[in-house]
C-alpha positions in Angstrom: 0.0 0.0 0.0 1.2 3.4 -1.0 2.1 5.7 1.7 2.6 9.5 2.4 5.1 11.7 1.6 6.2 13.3 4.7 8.0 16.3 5.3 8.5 17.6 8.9 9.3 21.2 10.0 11.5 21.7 13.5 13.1 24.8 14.9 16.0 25.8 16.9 13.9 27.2 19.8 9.9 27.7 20.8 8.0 30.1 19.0 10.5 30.2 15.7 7.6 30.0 13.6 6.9 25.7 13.1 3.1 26.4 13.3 2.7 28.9 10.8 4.6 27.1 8.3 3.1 23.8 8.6 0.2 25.4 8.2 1.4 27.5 5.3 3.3 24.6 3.8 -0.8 22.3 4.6 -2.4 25.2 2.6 0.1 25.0 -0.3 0.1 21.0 -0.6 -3.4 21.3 -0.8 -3.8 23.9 -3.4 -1.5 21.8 -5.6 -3.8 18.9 -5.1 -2.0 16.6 -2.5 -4.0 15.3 0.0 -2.6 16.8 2.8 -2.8 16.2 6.7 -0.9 17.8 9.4 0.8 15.2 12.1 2.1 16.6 15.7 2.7 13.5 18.0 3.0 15.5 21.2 1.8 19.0 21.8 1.7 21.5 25.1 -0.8 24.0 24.9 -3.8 25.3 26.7 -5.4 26.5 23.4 -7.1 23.5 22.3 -9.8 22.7 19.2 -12.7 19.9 19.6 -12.8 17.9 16.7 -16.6 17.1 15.0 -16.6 13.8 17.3 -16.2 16.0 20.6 -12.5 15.4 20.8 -10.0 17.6 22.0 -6.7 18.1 20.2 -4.0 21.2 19.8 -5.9 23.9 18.4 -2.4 24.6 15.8 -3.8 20.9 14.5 -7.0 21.9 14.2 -6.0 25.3 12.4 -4.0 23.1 9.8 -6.1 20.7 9.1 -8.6 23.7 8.1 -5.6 25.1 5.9 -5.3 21.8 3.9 -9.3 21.6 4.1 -9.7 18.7 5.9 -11.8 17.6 9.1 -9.4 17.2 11.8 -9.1 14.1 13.7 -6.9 13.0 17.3 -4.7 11.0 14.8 -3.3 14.8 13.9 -2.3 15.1 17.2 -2.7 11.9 19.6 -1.1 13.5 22.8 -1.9 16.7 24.0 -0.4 18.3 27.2 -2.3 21.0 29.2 -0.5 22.3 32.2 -2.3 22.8 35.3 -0.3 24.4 37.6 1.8 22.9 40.7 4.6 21.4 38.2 1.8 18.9 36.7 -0.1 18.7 33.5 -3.2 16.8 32.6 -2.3 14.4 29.5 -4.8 14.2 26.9 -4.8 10.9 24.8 -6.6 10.7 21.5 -8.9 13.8 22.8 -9.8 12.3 26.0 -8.3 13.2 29.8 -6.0 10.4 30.6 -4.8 11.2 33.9 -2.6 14.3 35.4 1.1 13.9 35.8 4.4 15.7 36.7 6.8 15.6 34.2 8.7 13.5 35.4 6.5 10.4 35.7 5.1 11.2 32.4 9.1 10.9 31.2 9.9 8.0 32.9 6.2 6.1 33.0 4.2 7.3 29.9 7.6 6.9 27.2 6.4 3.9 25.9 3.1 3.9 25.8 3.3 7.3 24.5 6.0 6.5 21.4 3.3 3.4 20.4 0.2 5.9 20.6 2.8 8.2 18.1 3.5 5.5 15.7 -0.3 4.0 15.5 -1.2 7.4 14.7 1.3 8.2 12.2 0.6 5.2 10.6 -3.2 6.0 10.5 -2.4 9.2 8.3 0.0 7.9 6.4 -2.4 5.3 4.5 -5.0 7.7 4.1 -3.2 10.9 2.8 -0.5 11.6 0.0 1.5 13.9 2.1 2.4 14.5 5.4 3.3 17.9 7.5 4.9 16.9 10.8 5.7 19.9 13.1 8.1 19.2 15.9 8.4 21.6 19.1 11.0 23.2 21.0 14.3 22.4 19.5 15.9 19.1 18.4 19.0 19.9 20.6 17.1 19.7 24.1 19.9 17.4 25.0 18.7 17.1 28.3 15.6 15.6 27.3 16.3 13.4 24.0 16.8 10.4 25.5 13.2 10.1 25.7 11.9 12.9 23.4 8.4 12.0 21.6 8.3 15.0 19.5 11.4 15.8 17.5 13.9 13.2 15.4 12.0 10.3 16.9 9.2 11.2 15.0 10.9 11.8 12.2 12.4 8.4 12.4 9.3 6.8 13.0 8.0 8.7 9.8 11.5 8.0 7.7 11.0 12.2 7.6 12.9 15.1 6.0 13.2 17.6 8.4 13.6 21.3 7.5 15.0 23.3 10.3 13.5 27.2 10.7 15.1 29.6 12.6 13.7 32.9 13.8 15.6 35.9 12.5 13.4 38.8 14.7 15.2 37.3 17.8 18.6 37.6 16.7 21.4 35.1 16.2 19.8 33.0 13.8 23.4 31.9 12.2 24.5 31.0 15.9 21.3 29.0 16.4 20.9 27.2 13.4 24.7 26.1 13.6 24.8 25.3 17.1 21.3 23.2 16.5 22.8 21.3 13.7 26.2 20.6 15.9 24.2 19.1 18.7 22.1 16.7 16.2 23.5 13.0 16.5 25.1 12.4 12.7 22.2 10.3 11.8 19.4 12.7 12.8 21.7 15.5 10.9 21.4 13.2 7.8 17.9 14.3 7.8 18.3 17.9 7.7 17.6 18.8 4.0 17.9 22.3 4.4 17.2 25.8 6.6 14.7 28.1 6.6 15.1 31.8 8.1 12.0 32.8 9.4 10.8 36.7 10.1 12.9 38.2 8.0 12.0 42.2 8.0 14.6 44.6 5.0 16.4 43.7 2.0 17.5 40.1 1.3 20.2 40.8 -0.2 22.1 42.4 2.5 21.7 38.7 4.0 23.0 37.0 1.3 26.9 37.0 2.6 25.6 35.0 5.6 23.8 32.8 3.8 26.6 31.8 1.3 29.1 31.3 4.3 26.1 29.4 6.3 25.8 26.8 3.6 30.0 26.8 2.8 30.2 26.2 6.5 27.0 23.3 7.3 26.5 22.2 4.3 23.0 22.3 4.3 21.3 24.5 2.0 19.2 27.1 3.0 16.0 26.7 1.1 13.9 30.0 1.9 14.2 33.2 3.4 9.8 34.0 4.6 9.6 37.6 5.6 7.5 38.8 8.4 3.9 39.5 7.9 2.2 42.0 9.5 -1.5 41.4 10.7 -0.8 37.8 10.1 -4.8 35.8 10.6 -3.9 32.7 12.3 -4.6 31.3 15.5 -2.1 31.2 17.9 -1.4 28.5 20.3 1.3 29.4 22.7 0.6 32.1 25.4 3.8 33.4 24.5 2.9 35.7 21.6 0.6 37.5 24.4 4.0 39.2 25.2 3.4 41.3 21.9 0.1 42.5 23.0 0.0 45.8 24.8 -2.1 46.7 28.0 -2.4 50.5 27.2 -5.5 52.0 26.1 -5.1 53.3 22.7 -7.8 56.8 22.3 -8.1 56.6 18.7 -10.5 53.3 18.8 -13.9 53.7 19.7 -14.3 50.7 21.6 -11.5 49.8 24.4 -11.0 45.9 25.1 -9.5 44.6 28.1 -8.6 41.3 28.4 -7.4 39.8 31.9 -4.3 37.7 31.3 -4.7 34.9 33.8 -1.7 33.0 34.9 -3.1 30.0 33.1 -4.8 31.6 30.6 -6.5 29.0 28.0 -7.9 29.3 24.8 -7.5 33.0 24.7 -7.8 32.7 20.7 -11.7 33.8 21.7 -10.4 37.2 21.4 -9.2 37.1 18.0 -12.2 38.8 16.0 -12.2 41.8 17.9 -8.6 42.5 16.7 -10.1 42.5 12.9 -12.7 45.3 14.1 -11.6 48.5 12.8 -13.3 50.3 15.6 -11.7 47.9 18.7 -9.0 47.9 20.5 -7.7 45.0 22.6 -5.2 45.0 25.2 -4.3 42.1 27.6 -4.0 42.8 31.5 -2.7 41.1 34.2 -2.3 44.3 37.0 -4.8 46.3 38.6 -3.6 49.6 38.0 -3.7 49.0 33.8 -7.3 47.8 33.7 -8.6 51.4 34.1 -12.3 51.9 32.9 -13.1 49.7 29.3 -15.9 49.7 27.3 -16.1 45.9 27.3 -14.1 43.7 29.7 -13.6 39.7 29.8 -12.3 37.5 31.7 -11.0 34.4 29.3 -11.1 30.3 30.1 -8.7 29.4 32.4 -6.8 25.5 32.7 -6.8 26.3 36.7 -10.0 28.4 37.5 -9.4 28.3 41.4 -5.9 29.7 41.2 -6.8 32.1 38.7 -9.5 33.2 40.7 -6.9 33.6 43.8 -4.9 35.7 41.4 -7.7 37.6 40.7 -8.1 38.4 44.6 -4.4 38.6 45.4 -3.7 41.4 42.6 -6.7 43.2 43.4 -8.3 42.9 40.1 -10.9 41.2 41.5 -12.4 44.4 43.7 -11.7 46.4 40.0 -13.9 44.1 38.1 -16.5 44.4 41.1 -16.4 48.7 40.7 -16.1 48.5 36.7 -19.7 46.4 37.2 -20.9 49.1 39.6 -20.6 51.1 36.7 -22.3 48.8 34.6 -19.3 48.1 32.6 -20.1 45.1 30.2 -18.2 42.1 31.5 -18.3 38.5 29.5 -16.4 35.3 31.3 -15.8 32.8 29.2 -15.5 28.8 30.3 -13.3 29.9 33.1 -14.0 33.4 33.3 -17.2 32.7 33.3 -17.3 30.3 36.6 -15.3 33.1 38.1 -18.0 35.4 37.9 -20.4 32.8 40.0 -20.4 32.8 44.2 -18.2 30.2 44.0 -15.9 27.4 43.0 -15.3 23.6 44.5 -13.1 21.0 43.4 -14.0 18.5 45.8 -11.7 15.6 43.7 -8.6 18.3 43.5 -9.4 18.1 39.2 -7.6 21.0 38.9 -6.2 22.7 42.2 -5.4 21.0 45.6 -7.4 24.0 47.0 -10.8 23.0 47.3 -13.3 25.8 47.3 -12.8 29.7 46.2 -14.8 32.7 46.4 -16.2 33.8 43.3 -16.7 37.4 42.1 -20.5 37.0 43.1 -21.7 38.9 39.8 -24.1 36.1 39.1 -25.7 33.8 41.8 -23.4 30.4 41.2 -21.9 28.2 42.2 -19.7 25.8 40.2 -18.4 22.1 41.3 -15.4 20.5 39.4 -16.3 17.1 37.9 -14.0 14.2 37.2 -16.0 14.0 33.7 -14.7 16.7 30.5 -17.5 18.2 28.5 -15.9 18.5 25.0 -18.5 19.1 22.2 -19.4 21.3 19.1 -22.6 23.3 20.0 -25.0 25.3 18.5 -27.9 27.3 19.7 -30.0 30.2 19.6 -28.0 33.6 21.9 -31.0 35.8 23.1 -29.5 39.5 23.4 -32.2 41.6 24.3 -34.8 41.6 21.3 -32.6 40.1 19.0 -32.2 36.2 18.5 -29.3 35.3 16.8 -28.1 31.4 15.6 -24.5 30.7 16.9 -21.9 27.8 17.1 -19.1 27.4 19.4 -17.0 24.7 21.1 -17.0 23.6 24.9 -14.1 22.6 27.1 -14.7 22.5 30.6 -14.6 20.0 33.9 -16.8 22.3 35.6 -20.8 22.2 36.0 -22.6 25.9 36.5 -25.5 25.3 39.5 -27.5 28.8 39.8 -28.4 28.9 43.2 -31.6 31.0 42.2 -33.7 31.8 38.6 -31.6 33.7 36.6 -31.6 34.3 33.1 -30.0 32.6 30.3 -28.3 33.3 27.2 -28.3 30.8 25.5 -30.5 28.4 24.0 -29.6 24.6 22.4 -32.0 21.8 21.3 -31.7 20.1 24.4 -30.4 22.4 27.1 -30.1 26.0 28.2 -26.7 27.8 28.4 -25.0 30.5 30.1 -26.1 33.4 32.0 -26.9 36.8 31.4 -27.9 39.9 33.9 -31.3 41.7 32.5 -29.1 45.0 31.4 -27.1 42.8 29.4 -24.0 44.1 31.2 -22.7 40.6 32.8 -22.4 37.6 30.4 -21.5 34.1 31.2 -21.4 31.4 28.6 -19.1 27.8 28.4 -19.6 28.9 24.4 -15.8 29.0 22.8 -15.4 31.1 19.8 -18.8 32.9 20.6 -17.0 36.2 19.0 -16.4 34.3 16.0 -20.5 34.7 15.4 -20.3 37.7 13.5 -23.8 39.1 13.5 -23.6 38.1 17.7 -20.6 40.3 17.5 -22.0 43.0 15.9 -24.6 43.6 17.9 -22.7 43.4 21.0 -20.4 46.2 19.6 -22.9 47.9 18.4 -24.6 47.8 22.1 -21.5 49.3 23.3 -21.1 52.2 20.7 -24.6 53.2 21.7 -23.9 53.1 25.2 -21.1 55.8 24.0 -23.1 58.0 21.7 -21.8 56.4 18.9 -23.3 55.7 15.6 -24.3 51.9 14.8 -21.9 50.0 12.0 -23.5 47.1 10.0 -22.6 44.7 7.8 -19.1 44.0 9.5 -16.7 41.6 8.1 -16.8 37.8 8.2 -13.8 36.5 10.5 -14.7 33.0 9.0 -13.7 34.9 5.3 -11.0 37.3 6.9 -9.3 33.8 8.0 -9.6 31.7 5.0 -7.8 35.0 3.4 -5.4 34.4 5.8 -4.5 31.1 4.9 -4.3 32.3 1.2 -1.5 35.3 1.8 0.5 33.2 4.7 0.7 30.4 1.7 1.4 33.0 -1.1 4.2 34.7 0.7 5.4 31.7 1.9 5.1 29.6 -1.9 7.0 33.0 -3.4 9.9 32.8 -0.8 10.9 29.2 -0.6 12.5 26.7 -2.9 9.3 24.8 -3.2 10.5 23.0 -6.6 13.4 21.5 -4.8 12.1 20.5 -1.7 9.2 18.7 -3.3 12.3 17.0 -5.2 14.1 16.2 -2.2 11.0 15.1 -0.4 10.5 12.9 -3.0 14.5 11.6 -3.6 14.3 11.2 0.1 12.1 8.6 0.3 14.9 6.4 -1.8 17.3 7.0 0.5 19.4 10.2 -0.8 20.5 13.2 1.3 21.3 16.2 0.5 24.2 17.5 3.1 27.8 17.9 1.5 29.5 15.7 4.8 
């Protein structure tokens, strides 16, 4: 039986930009008519996508699969790790809550286990599709942790891979980390380095191209792209990292001011994304009392560890600003987490997420919420009732938690079988479990349009789809990518790989 073509992407360090070309290089297999899947064996993130079967998997997976326009399935990413605070992480397996575990134990007990879930995965993709994207994480030269690594060269063994190494210019030092990467790669896994790509790139090329010549006189491996940086770039982000680039200053030239609390273990957080495609919005992440000043619209985003974050919430004193911003009758949506944080309280009876057992809530709605030992992961869909209007909308849920109002209340959401969320009658507080519920773009609309009346401001209709704005997205991240890499050749040496050829001069 034929099998895929694979190709995996790995980078000297976090955050070099894996994601985005996996899912650049899953768009551009796709448009030239490969049947494409992405492939991550082992992924840490708290942003996470439910597949159509009410899996959960890494939402980069999910966001590839869409690029190559396929469903996603746990196959695409078998093992996914969700930190929860107190040096442990809960390990999801094909989608599902396995058990939680300090690194440690997962090293030395889960290794084996894990490297067979890898390879029956792999395997599963690799008869159904024609090619392949594996993206690694970290770096390849963790040489403190290879010995038992289930995410970098063993997975490109287990998939006879190509690997293409990207390092991230913007930081600085890419010549000094691509070279020290490929020094610290045993010979064998060095083999399978077919070439380089410098990622971020901002200014003329050519004043790069003396370190380029020397880089390949000196490795020997050629570098096979140099992707610029792109500004405004639509695609959902994984990694709490890249909240570091996101300000928490008001900016006074947008109508409507944002503010996002960054919880410590912030999850999901890519909720947030179609407000930064609103023209008239401005959206800034806070984690201190003094920058949350006086928003239009706050919210308070899911959290992996709801108690602590809600301790963090009392400890920094944002908790008494959120109290006096609803005095004001500041409109304030909790989503998943944020939204059992605006409940009396929280329990977690079984320690699911926190050894603490019980938290005071902000008390803006009258709830209480009990941690189960079961995960809700589903695909929803429902009916949101905002004042008169009722408006169809879709979202995902992710939460161990069960919402109990301790008195009639009313909801704000309404499915085939159940009601959902919470909602004060000025509209001001907003509960809901609903992910993505911004990604509803006539919801969205007139929730900014609510808040631009509140201000004096004129309505705006007709606003832009996000679905459309991110399938555009997709489009330019693969354009500029397909116009700045030696596609030609590495679909050669993809190809010439597979019969056993490499490509580095030693």
């Amino acid at each position: 039986m034929k099998k895929a073509i694979p190709l995996m992407i790995q980078g000297t360090h976090s955050d070099a930009g894996k994601s985005a070309l996996v899912t650049a290089l899953c768009r551009i297999f796709a448009q030239d008519g490969y049947k494409t899947a992405p492939f991550k064996s082992q992924n840490m993130a708290l942003n996470s996508y439910i597949t159509v079967d009410g899996k959960e998997i890494g939402r980069a997976q999910g966001v590839q699969a869409e690029a190559a326009g396929i469903i996603a399935t746990t196959d695409m990413n078998p093992i996914l790790i969700k930190p929860s605070g107190e040096y442990q992480s809960q390990i999801v397996v094909h989608g599902k809550p396995y058990k939680n575990m300090k690194a440690g134990e997962y090293r030395q007990d889960f290794f084996q286990q894990g490297l067979n879930l890898i390879r029956e995965s792999y395997n599963h993709l690799s008869v159904a599709y024609e090619r392949i994207v594996i993206e690694g994480a970290g770096s390849p030269a963790e040489i403190n942790l290879n010995d038992r690594e289930l995410v970098n060269m063993r997975v490109a063994q287990i998939a006879d891979a190509p690997v293409i190494l990207v390092g991230d210019i913007e930081k600085g030092g890419v010549f000094a980390s691509l070279v020290g990467t490929l020094q610290l790669l045993e010979p064998e896994d060095r083999k399978r380095v077919i070439g380089v790509i410098i990622n971020k790139f901002r200014g003329d090329v050519t004043l790069l191209e003396p370190g380029l010549t020397w880089f390949e006189d000196y490795t020997g491996v050629p570098v096979l792209g140099v992707v610029p940086y792109i500004n405004n770039l639509l695609i959902e982000a994984e990694d709490s990292v890249v909240l570091s680039h996101y300000t928490s200053k008001k900016n006074t030239t947008k109508d409507i001011d944002i503010a996002v609390i960054r919880l410590p273990m912030i999850s999901n957080f890519t909720d947030i994304d179609p407000f930064f495609e609103e023209q008239d919005c401005h959206v800034r992440f806070v984690k201190m009392a003094e920058e949350l000043g006086e928003p239009d619209l706050l919210i308070i985003p899911g959290s992996k560890n709801t108690i602590e974050d809600m301790e963090f919430l009392h400890e920094s004193g944002l908790a008494n600003r959120i109290l006096h911003l609803s005095e004001k009758e500041t409109m304030i949506i909790g989503i998943c987490g944020g939204y059992q944080m605006l409940g009396n309280s929280i329990w977690d009876e079984y320690g699911v997420e926190s050894s603490k057992q019980k938290m005071t809530g902000l008390g803006l709605i009258p709830m209480k919420t009990t941690m189960s030992q079961t995960k809700t992961t589903v695909q929803s869909e429902g009916i949101a009732i905002f004042g008169e209007y009722e408006i169809p909308v879709t979202g995902y849920e992710i939460h161990m938690g069960e919402a109990h109002l301790e008195k009639e209340f009313m909801h704000f959401i309404q499915l085939s079988d159940r009601v959902e969320g919470t909602m004060t009658s000025n509209r001001m507080i907003i509960g809901t479990y609903f992910h993505g519920i911004f990604h509803n773009d006539y919801l969205r609309e007139v929730i900014l349009n609510e808040l631009r009346h509140r201000k004096g401001l004129s309505p705006i209709h007709n606003r832009s789809s996000f679905a459309n704005k991110k399938e555009e997205g997709f489009d330019l991240l693969a354009k500029v990518v397909r116009e700045n890499i030696e596609l030609d050749r590495i679909n050669e040496i993809m190809i010439n790989f597979q019969e056993g050829q490499t490509f580095n001069k030693e």
